[in-house]
C-alpha positions in Angstrom: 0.0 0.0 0.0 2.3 3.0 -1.4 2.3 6.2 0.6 4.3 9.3 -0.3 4.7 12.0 2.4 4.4 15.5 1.6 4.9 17.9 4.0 2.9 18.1 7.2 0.7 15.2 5.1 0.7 11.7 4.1 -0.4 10.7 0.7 -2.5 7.3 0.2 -2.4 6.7 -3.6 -2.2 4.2 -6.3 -0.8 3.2 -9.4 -1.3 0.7 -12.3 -1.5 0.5 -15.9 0.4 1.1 -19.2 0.6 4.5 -21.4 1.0 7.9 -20.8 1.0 9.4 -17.6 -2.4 10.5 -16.2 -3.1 12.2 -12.8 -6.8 11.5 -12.1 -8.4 13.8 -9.2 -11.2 12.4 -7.6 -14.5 14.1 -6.2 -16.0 15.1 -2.7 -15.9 12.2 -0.2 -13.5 10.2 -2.8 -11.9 6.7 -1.3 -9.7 5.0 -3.5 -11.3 1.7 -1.5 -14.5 2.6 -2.9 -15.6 0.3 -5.7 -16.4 1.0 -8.6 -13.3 3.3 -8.6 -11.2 4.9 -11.4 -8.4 2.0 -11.7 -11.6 0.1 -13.0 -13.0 2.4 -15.2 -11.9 3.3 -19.1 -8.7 5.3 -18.0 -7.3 2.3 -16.4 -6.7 0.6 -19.6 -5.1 3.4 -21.2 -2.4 5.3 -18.9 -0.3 4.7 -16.2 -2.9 6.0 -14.2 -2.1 7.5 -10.5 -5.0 8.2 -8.0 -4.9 9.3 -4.8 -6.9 9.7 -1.6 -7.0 13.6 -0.5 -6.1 15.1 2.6 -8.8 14.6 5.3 -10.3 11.2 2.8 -9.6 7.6 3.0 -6.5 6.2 4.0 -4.1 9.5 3.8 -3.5 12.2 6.5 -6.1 14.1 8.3 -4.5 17.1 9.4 -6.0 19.8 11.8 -8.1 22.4 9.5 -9.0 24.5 7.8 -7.8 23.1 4.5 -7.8 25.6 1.5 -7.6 24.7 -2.2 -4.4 25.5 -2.5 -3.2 23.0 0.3 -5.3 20.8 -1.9 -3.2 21.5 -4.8 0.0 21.4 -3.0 -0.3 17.8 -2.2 -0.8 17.0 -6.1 1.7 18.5 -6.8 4.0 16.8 -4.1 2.4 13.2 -4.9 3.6 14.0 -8.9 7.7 15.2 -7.3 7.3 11.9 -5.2 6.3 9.7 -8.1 8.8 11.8 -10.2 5.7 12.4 -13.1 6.9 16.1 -14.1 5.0 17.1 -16.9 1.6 15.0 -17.0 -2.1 14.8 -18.4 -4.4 16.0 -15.6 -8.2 14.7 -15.2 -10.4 16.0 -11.9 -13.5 15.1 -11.6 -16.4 17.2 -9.3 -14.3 18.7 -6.9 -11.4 17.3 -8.5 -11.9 19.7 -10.9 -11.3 22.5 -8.5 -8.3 21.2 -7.1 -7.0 20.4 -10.7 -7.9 24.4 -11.9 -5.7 25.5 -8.6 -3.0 22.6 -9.6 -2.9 24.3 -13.1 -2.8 27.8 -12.1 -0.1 27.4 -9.1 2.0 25.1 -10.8 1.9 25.5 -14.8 4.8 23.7 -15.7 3.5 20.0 -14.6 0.2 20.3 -16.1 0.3 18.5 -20.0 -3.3 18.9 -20.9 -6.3 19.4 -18.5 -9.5 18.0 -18.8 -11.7 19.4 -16.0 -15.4 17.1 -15.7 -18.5 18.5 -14.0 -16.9 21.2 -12.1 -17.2 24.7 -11.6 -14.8 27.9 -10.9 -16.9 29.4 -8.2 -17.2 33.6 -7.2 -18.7 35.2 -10.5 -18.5 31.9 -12.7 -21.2 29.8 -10.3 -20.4 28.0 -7.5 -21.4 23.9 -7.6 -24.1 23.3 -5.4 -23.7 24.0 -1.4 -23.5 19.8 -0.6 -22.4 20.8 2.9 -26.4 21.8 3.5 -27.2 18.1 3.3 -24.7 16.5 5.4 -26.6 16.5 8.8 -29.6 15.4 6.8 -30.9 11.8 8.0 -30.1 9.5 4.8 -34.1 9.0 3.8 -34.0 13.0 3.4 -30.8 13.7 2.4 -30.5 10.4 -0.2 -33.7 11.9 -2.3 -31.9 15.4 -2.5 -29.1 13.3 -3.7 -30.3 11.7 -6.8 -32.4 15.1 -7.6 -29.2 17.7 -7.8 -27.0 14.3 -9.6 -29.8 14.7 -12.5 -32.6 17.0 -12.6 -34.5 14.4 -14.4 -34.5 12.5 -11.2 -37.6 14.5 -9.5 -40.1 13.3 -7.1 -42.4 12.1 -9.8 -39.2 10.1 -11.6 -38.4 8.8 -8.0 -41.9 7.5 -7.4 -42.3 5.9 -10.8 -38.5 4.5 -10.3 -39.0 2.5 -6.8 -37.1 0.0 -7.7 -34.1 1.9 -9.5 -33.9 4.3 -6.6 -34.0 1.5 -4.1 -30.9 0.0 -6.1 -29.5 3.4 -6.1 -29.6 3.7 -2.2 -28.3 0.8 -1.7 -25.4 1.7 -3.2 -24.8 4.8 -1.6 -24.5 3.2 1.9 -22.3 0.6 0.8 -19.9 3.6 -0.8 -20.8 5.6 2.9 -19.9 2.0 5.2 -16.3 2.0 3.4 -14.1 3.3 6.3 -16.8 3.5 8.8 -14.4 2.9 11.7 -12.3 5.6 11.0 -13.2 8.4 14.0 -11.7 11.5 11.9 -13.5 10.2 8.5 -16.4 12.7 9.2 -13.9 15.2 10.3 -11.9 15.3 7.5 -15.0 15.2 4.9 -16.1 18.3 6.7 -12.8 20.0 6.3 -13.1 19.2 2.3 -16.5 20.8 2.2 -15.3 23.7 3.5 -12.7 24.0 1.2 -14.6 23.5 -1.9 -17.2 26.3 -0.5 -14.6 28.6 -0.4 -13.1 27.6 -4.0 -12.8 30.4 -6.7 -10.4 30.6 -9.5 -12.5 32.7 -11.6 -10.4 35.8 -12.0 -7.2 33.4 -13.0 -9.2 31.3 -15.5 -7.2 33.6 -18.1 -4.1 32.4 -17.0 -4.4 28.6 -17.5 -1.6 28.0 -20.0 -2.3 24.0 -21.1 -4.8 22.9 -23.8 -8.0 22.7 -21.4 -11.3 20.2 -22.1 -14.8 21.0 -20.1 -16.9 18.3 -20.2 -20.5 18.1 -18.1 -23.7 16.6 -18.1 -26.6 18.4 -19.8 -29.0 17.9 -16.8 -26.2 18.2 -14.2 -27.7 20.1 -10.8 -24.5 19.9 -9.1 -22.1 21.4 -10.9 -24.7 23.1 -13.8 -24.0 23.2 -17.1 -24.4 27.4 -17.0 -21.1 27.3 -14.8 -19.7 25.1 -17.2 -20.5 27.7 -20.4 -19.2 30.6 -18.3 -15.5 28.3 -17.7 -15.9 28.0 -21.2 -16.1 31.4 -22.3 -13.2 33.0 -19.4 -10.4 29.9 -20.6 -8.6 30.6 -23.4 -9.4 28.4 -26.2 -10.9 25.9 -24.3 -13.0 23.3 -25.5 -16.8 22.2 -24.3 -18.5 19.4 -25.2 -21.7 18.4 -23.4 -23.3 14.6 -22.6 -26.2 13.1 -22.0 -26.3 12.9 -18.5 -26.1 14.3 -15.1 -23.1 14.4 -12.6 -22.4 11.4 -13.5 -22.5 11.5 -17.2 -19.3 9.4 -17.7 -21.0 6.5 -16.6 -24.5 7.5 -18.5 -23.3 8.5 -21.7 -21.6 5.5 -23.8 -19.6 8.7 -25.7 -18.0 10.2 -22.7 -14.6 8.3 -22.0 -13.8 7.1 -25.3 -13.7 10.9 -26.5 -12.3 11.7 -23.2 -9.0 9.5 -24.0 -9.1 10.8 -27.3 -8.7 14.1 -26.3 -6.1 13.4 -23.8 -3.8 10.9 -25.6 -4.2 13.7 -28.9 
């Protein structure tokens, strides 16, 4: 179990796979012992792929707060020096998108190309939506909340027409929420993350992101909406958008998404 120790911090992460060099930046509450993960989607079968549990997640450090983006870039960029990757692909997903747009900004020279998935900048370019609202939510509240902001398609009416599907769906979510339920400073640490992503905003330095960039989002996303994803679009220079059919998690929903997604990386 590989750990790399940056800092104040130890680094959790993982490594497999042949090609290119990819660092993959996972989403709020991410767990590399969470399955299905990144090392078994597409990606894994077409870089050497590195993932890595973020400070206050998982199996890595959980350091006394606040945490701020940039600490959140900081350790990417030490987990690449430890790994000795210095000039790679970047992919962040969700919040790993916002880590990944401070990543690019602060250190320029490591980042390849960028490809930044249903995210948002924050301040005037929309923020994605407040999640730490719902954490003190019992789960048969705050689950149906869930599923609606994932895809507005999912409604009340979808959800009542859908028992069976959203049962499924639940179901899923607590066995994702029971993977590292002994850990006393999990709920801590996921705390600390929330408050860092609430405070994320790179939208003034947009401007100054130097690598080819790719924005990719779901057309009925509620979390990270496609409007802040048009606005990224628009403050980036020469960034590219493409849209999918599907929510937050339109690289699961749309057959189209990774495929094109390696394209544009490995181009």
């Amino acid at each position: 179990m590989p750990y790399a120790e940056i800092g104040d911090i130890r680094i959790h992460y993982r490594r497999a796979g042949h090609g290119p060099a990819l660092l993959y930046i996972s989403g709020t509450g991410g767990d590399l012992r969470a399955s299905p993960g990144v090392f078994e989607s597409p990606l894994a079968g077409a870089f050497d792929l590195l993932g890595y549990d973020q400070r206050g997640l998982g199996q890595s450090g959980k350091p006394a707060g606040p945490y701020t983006m940039a600490d959140y870039a900081n350790d990417a960029a030490g987990l690449l020096d430890a790994v000795g990757w210095d000039h790679v692909r970047v992919v962040g997903v969700s919040f790993g998108g916002m880590v990944a747009q401070e990543l690019a900004l602060r250190f320029p020279d490591k980042v390849a190309r960028l490809a930044l998935a249903c995210t948002s900048a924050g301040g005037h370019g929309g923020a994605s939506y407040p999640l730490q609202e719902l954490v003190h939510l019992p789960f048969d509240q705050r689950f149906p909340k869930q599923l609606a902001i994932s895809d507005v398609r999912q409604d009340a009416q979808w959800q009542a027409d859908n028992r069976d599907k959203v049962v499924r769906m639940s179901q899923w979510a607590l066995d994702a929420a029971a993977v590292g339920a002994d850990d006393h400073d999990r709920a801590r640490g996921a705390a600390l993350q929330l408050q860092a992503r609430a405070g994320h905003d790179t939208w003034s330095r947009l401007s100054q992101l130097r690598p080819p960039v790719l924005l990719c989002g779901g057309r009925f996303d509620g979390i990270a909406p496609l409007a802040n994803m048009t606005a990224m679009a628009r403050q980036i220079p020469d960034a590219e958008l493409r849209i999918y059919e599907g929510g937050h998690l339109f690289l699961v929903q749309d057959r189209k998404a990774y495929p094109e997604l390696i394209a544009w990386l490995t181009a």
